[in-house]
C-alpha positions as CSV (number, residue, x, y, z in Angstrom):
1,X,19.3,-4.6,-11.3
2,X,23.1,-5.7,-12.3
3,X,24.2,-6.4,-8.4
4,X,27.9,-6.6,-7.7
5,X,29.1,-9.9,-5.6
6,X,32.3,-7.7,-4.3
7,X,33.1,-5.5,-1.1
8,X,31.0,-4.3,0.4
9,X,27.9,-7.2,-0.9
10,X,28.9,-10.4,-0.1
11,X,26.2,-12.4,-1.4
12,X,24.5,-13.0,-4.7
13,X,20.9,-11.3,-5.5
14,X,19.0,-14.2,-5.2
15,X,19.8,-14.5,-1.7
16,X,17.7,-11.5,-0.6
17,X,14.0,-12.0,-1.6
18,X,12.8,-8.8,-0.6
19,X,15.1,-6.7,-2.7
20,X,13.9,-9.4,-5.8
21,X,10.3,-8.6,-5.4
22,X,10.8,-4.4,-5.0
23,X,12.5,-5.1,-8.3
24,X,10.1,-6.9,-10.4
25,X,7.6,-4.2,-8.6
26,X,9.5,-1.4,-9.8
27,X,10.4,-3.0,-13.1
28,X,6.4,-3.8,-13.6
29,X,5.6,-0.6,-13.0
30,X,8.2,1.2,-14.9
31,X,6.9,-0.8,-18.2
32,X,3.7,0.4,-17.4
33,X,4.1,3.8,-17.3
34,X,5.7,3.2,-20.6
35,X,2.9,1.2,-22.7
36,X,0.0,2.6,-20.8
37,X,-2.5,4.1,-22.8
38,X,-5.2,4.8,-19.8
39,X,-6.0,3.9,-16.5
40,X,-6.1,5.2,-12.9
41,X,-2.1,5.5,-12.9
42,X,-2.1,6.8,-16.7
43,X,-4.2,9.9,-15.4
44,X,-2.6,9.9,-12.2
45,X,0.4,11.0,-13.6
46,X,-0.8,13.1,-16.2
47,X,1.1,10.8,-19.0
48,X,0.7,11.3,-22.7
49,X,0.6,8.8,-25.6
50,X,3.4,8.0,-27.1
51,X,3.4,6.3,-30.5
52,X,4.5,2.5,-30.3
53,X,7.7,3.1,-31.9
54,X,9.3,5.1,-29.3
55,X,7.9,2.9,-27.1
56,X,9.7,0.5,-28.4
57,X,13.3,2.1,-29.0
58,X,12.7,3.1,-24.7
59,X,11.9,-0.8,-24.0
60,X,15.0,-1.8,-26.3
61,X,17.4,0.6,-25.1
62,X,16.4,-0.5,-21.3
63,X,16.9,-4.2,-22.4
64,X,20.3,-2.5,-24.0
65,X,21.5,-0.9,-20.9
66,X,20.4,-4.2,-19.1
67,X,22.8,-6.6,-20.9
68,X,25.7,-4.3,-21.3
69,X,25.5,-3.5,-16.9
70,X,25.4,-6.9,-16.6
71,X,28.5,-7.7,-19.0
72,X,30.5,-4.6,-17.7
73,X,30.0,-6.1,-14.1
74,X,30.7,-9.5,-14.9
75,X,33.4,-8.9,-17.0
76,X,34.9,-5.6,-16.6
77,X,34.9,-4.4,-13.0
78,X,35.7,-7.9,-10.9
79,X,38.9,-9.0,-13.2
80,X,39.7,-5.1,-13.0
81,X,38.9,-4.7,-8.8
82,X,40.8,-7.9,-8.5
83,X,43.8,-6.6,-10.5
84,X,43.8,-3.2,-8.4
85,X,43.7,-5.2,-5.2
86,X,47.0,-7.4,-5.9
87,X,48.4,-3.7,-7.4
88,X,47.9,-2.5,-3.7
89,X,49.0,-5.3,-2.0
90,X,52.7,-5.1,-4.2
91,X,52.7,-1.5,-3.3
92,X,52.7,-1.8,0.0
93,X,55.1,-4.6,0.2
94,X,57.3,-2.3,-1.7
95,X,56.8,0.0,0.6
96,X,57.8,-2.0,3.4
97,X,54.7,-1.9,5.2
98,X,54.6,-5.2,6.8
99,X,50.6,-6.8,8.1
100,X,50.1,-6.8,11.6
101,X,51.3,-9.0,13.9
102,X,47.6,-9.4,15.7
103,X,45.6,-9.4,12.2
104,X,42.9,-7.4,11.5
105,X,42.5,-3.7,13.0
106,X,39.2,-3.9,13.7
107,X,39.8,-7.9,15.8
108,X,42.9,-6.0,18.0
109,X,40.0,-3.7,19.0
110,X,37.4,-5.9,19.9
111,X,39.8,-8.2,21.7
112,X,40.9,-5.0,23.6
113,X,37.5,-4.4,24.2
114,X,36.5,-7.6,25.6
115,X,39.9,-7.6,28.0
């Protein structure tokens, strides 16, 4: 569920509904499986009991892995990617590569395209 706000997503979770509810649906079901005792799904699957403690350390260590995604993303990878991105920009300066005079590749072919 940890969502990155960077290339190529531009916008934060909450701004796409849909993808919120498959993930409460899938997060719903995924607890299920693992504290279900019976049921049409328990037998479905062919699942077997597992005593409440491990149920417990898997519920836990989900939670776990949760927080630490969510921590690594927010303040790991962004302050890193941002860091890489200036690194990139100083090498190719260094380089001598100099930005276009008409921008954007992808704008010098789509005004070609519309001439």
């Amino acid at each position: 569920m940890v969502f990155c706000v960077g290339p190529p997503y531009r916008q934060p979770i909450h701004s796409n509904p849909l993808l919120l509810v498959v993930l409460v649906a899938l997060t719903a079901f995924s607890t299920y499986t693992v504290f279900a005792h019976y049921g049409v799904v328990y037998n479905l699957l062919g699942l077997v009991f597992l005593p409440k403690e491990f149920q417990l350390e898997i519920f836990l260590i989900a939670l776990a892995n949760a927080a630490i995604s969510w921590l690594w993303e927010k303040h790991f990878v962004l302050p890193v990617a941002e860091q890489v991105g200036q690194l990139k920009k100083r090498f190719r300066r260094w380089r001598g590569h100099r930005r276009r005079e008409d921008g954007k590749l992808y704008k010098l072919i789509e005004r070609d395209m519309d001439e």
